[in-house]
N, C-alpha and C positions, 0 to 999 in steps of 0.2 A: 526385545523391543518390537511391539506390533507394527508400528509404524515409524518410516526415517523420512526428517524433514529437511530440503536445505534450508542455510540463514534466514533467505529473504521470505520462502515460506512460512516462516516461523514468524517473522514479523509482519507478515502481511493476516495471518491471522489472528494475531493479538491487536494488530491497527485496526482492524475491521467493527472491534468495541472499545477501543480504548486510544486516550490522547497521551502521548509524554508531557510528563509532569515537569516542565522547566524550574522549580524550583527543587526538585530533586538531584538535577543535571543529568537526566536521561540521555544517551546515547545511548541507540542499540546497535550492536554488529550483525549486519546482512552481507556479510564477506567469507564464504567458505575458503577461502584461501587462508584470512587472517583464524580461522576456527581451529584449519590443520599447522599450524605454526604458531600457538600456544600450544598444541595437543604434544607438539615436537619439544619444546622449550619445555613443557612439563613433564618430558619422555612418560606420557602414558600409557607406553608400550610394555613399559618395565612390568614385567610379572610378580612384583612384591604386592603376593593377599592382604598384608597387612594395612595397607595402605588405605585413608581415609581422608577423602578429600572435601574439604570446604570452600562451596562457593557463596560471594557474598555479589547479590545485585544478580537475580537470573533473568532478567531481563523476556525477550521469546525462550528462550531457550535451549539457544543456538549451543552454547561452551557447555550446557547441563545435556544437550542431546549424548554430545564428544565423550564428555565424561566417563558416563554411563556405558556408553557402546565399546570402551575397554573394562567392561566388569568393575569399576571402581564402587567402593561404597563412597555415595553423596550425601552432603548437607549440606543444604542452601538456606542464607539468611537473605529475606529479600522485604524489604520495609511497605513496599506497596503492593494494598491489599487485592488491589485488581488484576497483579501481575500474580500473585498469587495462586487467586482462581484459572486463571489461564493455566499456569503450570502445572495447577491440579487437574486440569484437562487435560493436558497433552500425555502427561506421566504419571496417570492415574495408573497403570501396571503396577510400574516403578514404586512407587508411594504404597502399593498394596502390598509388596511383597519387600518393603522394607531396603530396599535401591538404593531409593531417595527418600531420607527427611528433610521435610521441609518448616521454617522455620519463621515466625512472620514478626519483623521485628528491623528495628535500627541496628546495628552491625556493629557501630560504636557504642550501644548502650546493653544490647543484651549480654548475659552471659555463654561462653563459646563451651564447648564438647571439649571435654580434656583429651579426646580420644583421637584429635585430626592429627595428622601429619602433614599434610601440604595443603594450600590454601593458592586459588585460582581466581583470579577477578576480574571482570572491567566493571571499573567500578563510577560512579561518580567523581571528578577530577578536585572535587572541594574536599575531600575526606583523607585524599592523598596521604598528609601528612599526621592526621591524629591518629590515623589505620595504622600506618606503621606502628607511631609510635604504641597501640594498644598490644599491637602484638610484639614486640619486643618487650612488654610489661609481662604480658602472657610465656612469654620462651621464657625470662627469666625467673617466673614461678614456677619454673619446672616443667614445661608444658612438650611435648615431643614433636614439636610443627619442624619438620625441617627443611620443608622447601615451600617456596611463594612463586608465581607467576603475574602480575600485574599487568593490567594495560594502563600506562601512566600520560600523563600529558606529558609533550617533549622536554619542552621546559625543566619541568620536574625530574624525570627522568636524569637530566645532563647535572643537576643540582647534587642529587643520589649517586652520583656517577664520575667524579671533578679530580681523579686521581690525576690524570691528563691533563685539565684545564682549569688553571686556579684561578679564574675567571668566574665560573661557578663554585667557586668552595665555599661551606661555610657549616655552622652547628648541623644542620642537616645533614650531609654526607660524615661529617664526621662520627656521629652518633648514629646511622645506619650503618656506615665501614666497621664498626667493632662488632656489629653481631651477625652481618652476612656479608657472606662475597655476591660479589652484585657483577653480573652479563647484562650488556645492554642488547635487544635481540632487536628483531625485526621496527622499523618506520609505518607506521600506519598512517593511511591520508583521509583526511576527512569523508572522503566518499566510500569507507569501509562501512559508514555508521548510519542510521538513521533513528531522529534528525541529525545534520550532517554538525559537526562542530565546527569551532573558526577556530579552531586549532591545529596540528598535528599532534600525535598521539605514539608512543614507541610499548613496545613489548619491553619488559623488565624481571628476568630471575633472580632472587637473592636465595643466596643457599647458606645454611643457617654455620657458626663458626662463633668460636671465643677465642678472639684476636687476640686478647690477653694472656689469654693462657697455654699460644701455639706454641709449639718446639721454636723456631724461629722467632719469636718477639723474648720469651722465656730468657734464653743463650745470649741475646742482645744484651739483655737488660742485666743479668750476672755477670756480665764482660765488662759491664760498667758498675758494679758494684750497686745496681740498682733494683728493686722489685715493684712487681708490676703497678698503676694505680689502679683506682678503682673507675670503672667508667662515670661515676657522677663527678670525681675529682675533675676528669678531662672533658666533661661537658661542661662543669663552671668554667675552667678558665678561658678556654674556648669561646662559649659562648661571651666572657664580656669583652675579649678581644676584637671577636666579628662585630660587635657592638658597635664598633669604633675601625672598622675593617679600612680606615683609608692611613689612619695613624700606626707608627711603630709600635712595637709592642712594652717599649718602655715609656711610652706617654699613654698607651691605653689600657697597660695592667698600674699603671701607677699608684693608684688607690686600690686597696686590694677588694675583688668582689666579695659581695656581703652573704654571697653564697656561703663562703669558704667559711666566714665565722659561722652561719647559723646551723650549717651540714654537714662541716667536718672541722670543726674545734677550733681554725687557726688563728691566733690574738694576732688584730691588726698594728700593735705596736711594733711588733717580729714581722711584718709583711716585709718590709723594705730589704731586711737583710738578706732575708731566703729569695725574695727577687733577685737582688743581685748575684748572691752567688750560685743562683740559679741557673742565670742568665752566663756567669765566668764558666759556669761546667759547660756549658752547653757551645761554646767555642767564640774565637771572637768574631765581631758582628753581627751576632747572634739577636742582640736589642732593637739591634737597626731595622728587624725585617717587618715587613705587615702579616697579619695573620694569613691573607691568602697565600703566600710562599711554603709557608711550611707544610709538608707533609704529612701524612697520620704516623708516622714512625718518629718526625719531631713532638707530633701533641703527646706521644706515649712517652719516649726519653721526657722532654722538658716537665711535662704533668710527675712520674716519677722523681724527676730530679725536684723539686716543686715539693714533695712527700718526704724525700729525704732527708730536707734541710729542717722543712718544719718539725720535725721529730728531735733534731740534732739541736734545736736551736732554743 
């Protein structure tokens, strides 16, 4: 690399012609500190050549400098055409000798490189949730991505993160906890970024995992003469529980969701019973609780036990 920039360099050249696009939800990072602690959080130290990392939103170019400067092969997808040019200036080497591809395009709409393995962002903080969801669509097509780095809004972050605080629980974490284990890293302060957000901001790794099919959930679940569901099983019930997150779970699964008939076959006339003895397997006062109480280890047993009745029944 001909030339090393810090952050606020990097931004001060790309402001010098261009305005952040508030409907985009631009922030940029001009915090070398926050640069080297994603670099750490994504050990881009690690000597695996194979390694191919995708960043989405290059912003100056600060996390694409980082990247690059431990040998990674990079792709960026970055939606704004002016940020673009800029990057093709700076790492125009890079870009020539095949570094970096760069890729000019929505993040949510284009199609990804089957070829990435880890995926590095600050991204816009409205995309948060469909981003995941795309790549866990993506991991489960087979895809080899096995580690993420995000810069998440706090909020968010604690949402993704609710093992500890079931305050924050809800379809979200539960539907991220089955495909990554998730480290909450470093607090970032608004004044990491420019323009500065009215937010905090936290560093987030999720490192990719099938919950369902660990040794440890596996053993659980043959100790109870149970086999595992399927993660859309424990997204339905889940989700219409949180639905209804202030009522027990016997007044908010009462009706059975219309998921379960239209996605996975179950006659709502049979709802009632496999409720109940659902709910008798699963111990007593079990009906009583609200869905924020229970854990990911209850939505696996209950969703399970939930699969076992309607089979039997």
């Amino acid at each position: 690399m001909s030339n090393v920039y810090t952050s606020r360099q990097l931004a001060d050249i790309l402001f010098s012609n261009y305005y952040s696009n508030k409907d985009l939800g631009q922030n940029f990072l001009i915090d070398d500190s926050v640069i080297e602690s994603i670099g750490k959080l994504a050990e881009l130290d690690s000597k695996d050549e194979n390694r191919i990392i995708l960043e989405i939103g290059l912003g100056p170019g600060a996390l694409t400098q980082k990247l690059l400067q431990h040998g990674h092969k990079v792709i960026g997808i970055e939606i704004d055409n002016m940020i673009c040019n800029h990057i093709s200036n700076i790492f125009e080497n890079e870009l020539n000798l095949n570094q970096l591809n760069l890729i000019e395009g929505d993040a949510l709409k284009v199609e990804w490189p089957l070829d990435i393995t880890d995926v590095v962002a600050n991204i816009p903080y409205q995309i948060s949730s469909p981003l995941l969801e795309k790549i866990s669509k993506i991991c489960n097509d087979g895809n080899g991505i096995k580690n993420c780095v995000f810069m998440f809004q706090e909020e968010f972050a604690k949402r993704i993160c609710a093992d500890n605080n079931i305050s924050n629980r809800g379809p979200l974490w539960i539907t991220t906890s089955l495909d990554w284990q998730i480290t909450l890293g470093k607090k970032i302060s608004p004044s990491s970024f420019k323009p500065q957000p009215k937010v905090e901001s936290r560093l987030v790794k999720l490192k990719r995992r099938d919950l369902l099919n660990s040794e440890t959930v596996l053993n659980y679940l043959n100790s109870k003469n149970l086999k595992p569901p399927s993660k859309r099983l424990i997204r339905a019930i889940s989700a219409a529980s949180f639905n209804q997150r202030r009522k027990k779970l016997r007044n908010s699964l009462k009706r059975q969701p219309s998921k379960l008939k239209l996605k996975h076959g179950f006659d709502p006339n049979k709802w009632e019973n496999i409720l109940n003895k659902s709910f008798l397997s699963m111990g007593e006062g079990f009906f009583d609780s609200r869905p924020e109480q229970l854990t990911l280890d209850d939505w696996i047993e209950f969703s399970a036990q939930i699969m076992k009745f309607q089979k039997e029944l």
